[in-house]
PyMOL CGO cylinders between C-alpha atoms (Angstrom):
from pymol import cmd
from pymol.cgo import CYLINDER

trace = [
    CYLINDER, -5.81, 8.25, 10.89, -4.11, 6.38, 13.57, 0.3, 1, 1, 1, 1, 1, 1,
    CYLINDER, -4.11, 6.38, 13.57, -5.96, 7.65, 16.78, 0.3, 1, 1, 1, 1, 1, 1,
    CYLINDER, -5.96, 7.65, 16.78, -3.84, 9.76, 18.52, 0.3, 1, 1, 1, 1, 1, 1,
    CYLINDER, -3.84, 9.76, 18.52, -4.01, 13.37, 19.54, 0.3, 1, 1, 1, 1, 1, 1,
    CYLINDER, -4.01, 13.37, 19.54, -1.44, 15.62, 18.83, 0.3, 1, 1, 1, 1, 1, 1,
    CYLINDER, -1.44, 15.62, 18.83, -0.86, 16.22, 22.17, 0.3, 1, 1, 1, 1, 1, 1,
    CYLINDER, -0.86, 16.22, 22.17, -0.09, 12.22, 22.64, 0.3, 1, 1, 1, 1, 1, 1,
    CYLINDER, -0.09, 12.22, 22.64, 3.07, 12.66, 19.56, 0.3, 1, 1, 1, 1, 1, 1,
    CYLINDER, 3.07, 12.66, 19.56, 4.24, 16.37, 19.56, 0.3, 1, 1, 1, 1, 1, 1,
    CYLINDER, 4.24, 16.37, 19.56, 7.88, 15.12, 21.24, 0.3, 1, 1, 1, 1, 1, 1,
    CYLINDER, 7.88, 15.12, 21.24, 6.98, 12.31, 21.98, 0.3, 1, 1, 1, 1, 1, 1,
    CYLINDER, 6.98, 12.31, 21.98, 7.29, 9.82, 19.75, 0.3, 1, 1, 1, 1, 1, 1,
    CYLINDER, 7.29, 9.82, 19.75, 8.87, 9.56, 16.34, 0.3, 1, 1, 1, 1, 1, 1,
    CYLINDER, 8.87, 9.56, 16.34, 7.06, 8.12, 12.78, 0.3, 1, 1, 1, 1, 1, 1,
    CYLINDER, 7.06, 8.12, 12.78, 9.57, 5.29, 13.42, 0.3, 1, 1, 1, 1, 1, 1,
    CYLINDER, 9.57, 5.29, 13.42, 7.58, 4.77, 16.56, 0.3, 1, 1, 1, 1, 1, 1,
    CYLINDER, 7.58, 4.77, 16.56, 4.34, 3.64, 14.56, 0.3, 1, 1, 1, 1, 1, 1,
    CYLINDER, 4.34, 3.64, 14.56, 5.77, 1.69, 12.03, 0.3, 1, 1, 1, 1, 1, 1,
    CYLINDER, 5.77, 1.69, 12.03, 6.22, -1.79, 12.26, 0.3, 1, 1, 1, 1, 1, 1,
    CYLINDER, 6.22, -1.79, 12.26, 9.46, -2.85, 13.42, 0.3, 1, 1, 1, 1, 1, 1,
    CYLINDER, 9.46, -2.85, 13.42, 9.93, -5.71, 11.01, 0.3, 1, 1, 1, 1, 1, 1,
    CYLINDER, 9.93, -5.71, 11.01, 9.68, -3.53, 7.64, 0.3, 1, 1, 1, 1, 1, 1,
    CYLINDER, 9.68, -3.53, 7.64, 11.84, -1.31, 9.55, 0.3, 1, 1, 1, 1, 1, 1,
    CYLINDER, 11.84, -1.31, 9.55, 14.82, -3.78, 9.66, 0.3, 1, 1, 1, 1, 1, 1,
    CYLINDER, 14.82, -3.78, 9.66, 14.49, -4.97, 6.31, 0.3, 1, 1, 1, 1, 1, 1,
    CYLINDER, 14.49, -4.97, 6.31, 14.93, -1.49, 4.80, 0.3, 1, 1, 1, 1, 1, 1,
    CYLINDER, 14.93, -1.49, 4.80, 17.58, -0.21, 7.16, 0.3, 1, 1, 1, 1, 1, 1,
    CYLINDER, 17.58, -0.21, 7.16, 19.03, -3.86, 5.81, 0.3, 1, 1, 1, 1, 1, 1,
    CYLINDER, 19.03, -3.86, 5.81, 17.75, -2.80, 1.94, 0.3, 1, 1, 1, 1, 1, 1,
    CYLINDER, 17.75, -2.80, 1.94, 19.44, 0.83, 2.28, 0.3, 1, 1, 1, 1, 1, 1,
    CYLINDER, 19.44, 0.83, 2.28, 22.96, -0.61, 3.95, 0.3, 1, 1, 1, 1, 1, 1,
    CYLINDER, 22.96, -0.61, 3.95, 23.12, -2.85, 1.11, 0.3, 1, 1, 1, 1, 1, 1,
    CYLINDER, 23.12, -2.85, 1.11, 22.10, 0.04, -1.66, 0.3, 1, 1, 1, 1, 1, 1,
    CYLINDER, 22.10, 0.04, -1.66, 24.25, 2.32, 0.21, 0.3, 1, 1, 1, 1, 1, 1,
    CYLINDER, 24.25, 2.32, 0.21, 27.20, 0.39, 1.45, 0.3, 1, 1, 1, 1, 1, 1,
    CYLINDER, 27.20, 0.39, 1.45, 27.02, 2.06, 4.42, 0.3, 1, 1, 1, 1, 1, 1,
    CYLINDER, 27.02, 2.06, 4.42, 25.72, 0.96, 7.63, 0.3, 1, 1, 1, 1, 1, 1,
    CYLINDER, 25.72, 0.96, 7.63, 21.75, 2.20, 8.53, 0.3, 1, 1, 1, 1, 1, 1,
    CYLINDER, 21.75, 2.20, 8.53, 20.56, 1.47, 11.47, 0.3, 1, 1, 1, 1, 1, 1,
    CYLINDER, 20.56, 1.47, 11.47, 16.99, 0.33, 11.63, 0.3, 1, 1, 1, 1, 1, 1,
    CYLINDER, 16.99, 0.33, 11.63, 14.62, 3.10, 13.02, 0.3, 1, 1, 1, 1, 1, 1,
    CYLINDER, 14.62, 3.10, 13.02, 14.12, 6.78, 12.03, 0.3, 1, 1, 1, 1, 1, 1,
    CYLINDER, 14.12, 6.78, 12.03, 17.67, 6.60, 10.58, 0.3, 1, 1, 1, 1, 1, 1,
    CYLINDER, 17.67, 6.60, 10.58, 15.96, 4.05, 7.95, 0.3, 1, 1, 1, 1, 1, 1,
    CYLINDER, 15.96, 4.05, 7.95, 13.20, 6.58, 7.09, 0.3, 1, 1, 1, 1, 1, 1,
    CYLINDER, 13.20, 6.58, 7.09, 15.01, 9.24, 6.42, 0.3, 1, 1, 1, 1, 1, 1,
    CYLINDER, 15.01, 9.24, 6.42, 18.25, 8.26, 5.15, 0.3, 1, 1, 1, 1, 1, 1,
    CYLINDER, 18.25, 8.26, 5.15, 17.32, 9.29, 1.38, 0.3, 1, 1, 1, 1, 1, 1,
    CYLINDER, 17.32, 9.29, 1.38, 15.63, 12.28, 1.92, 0.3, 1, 1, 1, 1, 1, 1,
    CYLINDER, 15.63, 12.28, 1.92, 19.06, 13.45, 3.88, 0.3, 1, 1, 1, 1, 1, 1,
    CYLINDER, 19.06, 13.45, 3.88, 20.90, 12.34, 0.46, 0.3, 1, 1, 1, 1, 1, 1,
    CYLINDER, 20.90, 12.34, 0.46, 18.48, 14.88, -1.47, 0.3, 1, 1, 1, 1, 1, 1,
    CYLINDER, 18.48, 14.88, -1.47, 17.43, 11.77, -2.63, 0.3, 1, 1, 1, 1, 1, 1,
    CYLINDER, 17.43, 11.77, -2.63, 13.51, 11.55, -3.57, 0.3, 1, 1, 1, 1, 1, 1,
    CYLINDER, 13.51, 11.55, -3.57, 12.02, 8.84, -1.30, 0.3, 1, 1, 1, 1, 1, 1,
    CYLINDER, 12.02, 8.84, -1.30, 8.72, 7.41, -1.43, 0.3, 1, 1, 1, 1, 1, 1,
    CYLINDER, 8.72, 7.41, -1.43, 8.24, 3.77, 0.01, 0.3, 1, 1, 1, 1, 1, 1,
    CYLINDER, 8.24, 3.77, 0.01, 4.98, 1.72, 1.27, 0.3, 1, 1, 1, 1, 1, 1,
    CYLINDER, 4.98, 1.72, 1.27, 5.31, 0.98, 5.10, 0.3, 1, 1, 1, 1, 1, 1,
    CYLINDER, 5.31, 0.98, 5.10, 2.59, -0.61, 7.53, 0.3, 1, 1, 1, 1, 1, 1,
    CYLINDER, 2.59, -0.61, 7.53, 1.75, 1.74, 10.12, 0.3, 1, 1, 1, 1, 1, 1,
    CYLINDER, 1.75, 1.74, 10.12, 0.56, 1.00, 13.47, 0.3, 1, 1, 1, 1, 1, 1,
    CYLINDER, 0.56, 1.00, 13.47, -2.61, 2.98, 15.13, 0.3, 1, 1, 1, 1, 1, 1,
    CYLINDER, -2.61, 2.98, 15.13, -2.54, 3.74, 18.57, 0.3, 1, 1, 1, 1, 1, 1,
    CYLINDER, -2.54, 3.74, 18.57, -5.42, 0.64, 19.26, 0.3, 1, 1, 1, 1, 1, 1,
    CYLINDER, -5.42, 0.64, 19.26, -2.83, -1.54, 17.88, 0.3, 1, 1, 1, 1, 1, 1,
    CYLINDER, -2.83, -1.54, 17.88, -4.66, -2.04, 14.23, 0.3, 1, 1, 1, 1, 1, 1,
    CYLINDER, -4.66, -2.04, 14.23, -2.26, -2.17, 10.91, 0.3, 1, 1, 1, 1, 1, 1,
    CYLINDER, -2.26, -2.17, 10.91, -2.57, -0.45, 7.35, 0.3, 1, 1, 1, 1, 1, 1,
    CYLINDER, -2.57, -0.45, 7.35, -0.60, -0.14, 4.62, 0.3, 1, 1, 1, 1, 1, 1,
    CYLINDER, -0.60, -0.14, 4.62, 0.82, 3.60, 3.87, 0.3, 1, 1, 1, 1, 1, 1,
    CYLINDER, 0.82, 3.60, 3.87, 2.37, 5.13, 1.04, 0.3, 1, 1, 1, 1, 1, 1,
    CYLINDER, 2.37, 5.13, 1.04, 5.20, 7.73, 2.95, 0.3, 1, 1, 1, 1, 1, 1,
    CYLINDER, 5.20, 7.73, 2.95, 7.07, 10.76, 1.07, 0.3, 1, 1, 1, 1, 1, 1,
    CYLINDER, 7.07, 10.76, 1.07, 9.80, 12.07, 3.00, 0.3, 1, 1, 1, 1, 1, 1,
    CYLINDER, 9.80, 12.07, 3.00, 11.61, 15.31, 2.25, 0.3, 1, 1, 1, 1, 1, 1,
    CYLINDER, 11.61, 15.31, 2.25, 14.37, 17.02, 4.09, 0.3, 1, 1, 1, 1, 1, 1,
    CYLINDER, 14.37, 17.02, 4.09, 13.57, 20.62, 5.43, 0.3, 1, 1, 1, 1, 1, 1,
    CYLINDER, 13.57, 20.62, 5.43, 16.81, 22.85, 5.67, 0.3, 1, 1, 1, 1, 1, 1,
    CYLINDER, 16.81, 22.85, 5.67, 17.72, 25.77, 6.40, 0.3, 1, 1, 1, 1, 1, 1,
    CYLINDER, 17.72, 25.77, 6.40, 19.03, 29.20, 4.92, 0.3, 1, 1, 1, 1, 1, 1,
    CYLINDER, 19.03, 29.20, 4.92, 22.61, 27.72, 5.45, 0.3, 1, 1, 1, 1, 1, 1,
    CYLINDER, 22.61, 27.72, 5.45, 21.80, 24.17, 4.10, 0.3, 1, 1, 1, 1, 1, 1,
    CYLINDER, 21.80, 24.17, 4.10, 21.33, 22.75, 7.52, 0.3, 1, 1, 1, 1, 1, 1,
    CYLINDER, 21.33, 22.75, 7.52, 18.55, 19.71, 7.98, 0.3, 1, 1, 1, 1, 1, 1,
    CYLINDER, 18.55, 19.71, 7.98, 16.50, 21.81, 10.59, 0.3, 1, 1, 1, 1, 1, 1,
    CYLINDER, 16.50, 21.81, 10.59, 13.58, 18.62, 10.24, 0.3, 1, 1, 1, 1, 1, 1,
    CYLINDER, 13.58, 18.62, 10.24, 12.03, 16.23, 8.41, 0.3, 1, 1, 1, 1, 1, 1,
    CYLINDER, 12.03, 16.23, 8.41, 8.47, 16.04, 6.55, 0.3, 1, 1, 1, 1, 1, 1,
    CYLINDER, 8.47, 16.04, 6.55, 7.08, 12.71, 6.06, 0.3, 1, 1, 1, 1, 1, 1,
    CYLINDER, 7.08, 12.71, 6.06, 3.68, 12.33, 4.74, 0.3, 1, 1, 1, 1, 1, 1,
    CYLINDER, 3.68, 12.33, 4.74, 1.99, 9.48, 5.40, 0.3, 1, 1, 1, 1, 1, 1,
    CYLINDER, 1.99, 9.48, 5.40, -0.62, 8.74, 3.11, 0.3, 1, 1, 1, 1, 1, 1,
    CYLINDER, -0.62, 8.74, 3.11, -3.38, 5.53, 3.93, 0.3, 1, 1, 1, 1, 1, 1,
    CYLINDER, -3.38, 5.53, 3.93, -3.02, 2.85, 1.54, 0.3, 1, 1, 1, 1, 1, 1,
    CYLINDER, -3.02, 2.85, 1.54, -5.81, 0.80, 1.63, 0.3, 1, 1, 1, 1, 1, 1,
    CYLINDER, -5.81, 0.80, 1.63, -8.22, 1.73, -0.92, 0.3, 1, 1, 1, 1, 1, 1,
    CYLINDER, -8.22, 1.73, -0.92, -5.39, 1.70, -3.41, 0.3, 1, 1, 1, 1, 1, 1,
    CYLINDER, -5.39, 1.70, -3.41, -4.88, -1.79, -2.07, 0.3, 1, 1, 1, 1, 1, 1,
    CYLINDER, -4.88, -1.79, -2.07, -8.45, -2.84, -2.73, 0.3, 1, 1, 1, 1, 1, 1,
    CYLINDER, -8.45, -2.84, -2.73, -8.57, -1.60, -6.17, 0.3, 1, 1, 1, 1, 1, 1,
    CYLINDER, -8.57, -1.60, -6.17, -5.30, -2.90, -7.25, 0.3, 1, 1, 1, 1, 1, 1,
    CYLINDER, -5.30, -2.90, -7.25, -6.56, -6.54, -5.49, 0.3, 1, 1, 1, 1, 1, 1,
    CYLINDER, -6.56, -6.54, -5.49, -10.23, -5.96, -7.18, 0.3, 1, 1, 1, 1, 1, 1,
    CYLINDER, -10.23, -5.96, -7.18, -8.79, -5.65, -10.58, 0.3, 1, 1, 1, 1, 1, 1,
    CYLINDER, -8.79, -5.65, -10.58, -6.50, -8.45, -10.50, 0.3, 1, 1, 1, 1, 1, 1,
    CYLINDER, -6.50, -8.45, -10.50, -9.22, -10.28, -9.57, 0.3, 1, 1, 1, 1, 1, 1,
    CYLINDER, -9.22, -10.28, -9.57, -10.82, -8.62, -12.22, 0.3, 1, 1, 1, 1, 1, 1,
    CYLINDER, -10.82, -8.62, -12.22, -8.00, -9.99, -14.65, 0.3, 1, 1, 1, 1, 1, 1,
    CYLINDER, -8.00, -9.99, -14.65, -8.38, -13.33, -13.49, 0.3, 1, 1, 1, 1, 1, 1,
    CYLINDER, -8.38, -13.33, -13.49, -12.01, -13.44, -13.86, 0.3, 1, 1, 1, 1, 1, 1,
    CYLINDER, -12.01, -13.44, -13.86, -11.98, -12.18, -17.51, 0.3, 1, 1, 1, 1, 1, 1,
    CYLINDER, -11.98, -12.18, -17.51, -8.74, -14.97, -18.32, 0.3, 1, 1, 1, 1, 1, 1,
    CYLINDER, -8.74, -14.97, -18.32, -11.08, -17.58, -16.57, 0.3, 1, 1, 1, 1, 1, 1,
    CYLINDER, -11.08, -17.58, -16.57, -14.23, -17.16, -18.69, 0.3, 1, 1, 1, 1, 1, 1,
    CYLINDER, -14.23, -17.16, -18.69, -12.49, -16.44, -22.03, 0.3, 1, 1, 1, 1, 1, 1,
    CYLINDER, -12.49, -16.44, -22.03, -12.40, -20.51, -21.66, 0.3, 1, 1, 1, 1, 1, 1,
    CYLINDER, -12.40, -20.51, -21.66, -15.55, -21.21, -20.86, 0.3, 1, 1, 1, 1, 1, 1,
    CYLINDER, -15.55, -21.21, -20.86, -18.34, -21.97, -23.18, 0.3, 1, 1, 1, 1, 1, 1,
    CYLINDER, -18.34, -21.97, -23.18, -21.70, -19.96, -22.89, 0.3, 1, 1, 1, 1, 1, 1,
    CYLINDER, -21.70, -19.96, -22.89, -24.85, -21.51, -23.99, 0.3, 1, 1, 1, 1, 1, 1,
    CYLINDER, -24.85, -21.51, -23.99, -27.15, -18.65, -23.53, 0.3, 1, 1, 1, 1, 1, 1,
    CYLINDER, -27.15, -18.65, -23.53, -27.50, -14.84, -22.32, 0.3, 1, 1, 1, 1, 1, 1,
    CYLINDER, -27.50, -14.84, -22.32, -30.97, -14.10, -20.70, 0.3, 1, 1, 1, 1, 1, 1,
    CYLINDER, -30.97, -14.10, -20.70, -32.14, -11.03, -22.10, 0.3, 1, 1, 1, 1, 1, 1,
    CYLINDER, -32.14, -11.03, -22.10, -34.28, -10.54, -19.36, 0.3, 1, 1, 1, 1, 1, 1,
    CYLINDER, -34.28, -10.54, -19.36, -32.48, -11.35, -16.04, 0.3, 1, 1, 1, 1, 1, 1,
    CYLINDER, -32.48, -11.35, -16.04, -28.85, -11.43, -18.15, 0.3, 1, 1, 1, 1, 1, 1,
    CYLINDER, -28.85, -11.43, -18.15, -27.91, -14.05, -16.72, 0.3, 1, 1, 1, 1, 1, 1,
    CYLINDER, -27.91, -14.05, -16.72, -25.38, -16.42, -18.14, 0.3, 1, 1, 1, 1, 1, 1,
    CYLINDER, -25.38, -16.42, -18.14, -26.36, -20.07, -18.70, 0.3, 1, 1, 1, 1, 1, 1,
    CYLINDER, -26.36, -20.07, -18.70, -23.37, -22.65, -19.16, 0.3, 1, 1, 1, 1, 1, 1,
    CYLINDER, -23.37, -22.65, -19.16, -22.11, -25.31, -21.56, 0.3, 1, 1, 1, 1, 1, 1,
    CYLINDER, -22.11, -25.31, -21.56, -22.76, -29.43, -19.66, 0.3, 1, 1, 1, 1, 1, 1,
    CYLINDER, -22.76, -29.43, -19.66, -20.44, -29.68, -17.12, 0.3, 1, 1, 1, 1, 1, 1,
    CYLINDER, -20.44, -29.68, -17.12, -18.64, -26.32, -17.46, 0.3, 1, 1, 1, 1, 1, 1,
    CYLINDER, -18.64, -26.32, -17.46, -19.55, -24.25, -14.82, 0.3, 1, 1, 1, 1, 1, 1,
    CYLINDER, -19.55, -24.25, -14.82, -18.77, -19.85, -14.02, 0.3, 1, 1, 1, 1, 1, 1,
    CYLINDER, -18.77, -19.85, -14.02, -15.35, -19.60, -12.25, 0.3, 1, 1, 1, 1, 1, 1,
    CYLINDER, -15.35, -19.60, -12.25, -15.80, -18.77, -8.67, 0.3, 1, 1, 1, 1, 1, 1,
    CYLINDER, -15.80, -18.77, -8.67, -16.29, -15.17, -7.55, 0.3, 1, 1, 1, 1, 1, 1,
    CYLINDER, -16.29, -15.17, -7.55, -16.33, -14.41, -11.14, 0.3, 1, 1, 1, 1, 1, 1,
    CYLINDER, -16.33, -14.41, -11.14, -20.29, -12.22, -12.52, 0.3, 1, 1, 1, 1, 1, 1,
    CYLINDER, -20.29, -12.22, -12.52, -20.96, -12.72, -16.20, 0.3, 1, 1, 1, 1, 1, 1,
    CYLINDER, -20.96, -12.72, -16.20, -23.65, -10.12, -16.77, 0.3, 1, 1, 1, 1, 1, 1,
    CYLINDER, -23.65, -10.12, -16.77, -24.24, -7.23, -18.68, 0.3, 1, 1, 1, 1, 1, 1,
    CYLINDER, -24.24, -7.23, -18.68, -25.33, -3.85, -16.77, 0.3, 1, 1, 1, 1, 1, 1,
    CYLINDER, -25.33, -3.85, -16.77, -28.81, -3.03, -17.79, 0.3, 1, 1, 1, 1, 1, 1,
    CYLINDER, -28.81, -3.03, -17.79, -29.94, -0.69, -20.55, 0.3, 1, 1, 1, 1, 1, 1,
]
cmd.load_cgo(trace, "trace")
């Protein structure tokens, strides 16, 4: 998922390390405020709730190792030991994108539907179902009227 071998992390580098630094600071700033403590941006700002016992899923842009972005749902849970000692951390990082897409294709979706419950329809072809349109009114843009066939 983000091009590196395991070899290339294990001790190495830190899930703060391929995040982007911006989203970073702004929930290190997000917690502090929450909190009213001081979090510093980094791993501290990724972990901080799951230290608290606190169940912490966020969305965060990762960065792959050529440099590309995507979005990532991340659920981070606090391993301890026998003694109640944080002995790690597990954060899943889950890609985000198709979620994205859907969400995006059925507001668009939405928006379509809002658009052409205003416009007037002269005529359904029953043989190509296409959608024929009122004088000057004309099908919203990136918007399909048709019917899927039988």
């Amino acid at each position: 998922m983000l091009g590196y071998t395991a070899t290339e992390v294990m001790n190495t580098i830190t899930p703060a390390d391929i995040s982007d630094p911006q989203e970073l600071i702004a929930r290190a700033k997000a917690l502090s405020v929450e909190f009213a403590t001081p979090i510093t941006p980094g791993f501290e700002a990724l972990v901080f709730k799951g230290r608290a016992r606190i169940e912490d899923i966020y969305e965060l842009t990762y960065i792959r190792k050529d440099g590309s972005r995507f979005g990532a749902v991340v659920s981070v849970t606090a391993l301890r030991d026998a003694q109640d000692t944080i002995i790690g951390y597990l954060l899943i990082g889950t890609d985000n994108t198709a979620r994205k897409q859907a969400e995006e294709a059925l507001l668009k979706a939405g928006a379509c539907r809002a658009r052409f419950s205003t416009v007037k329809i002269s005529r359904v072809s029953p043989l190509t179902r296409r959608v024929s349109f009122r004088s000057s009114t004309s099908a919203p843009s990136g918007c399909w009227a048709t019917r899927p066939p039988k």
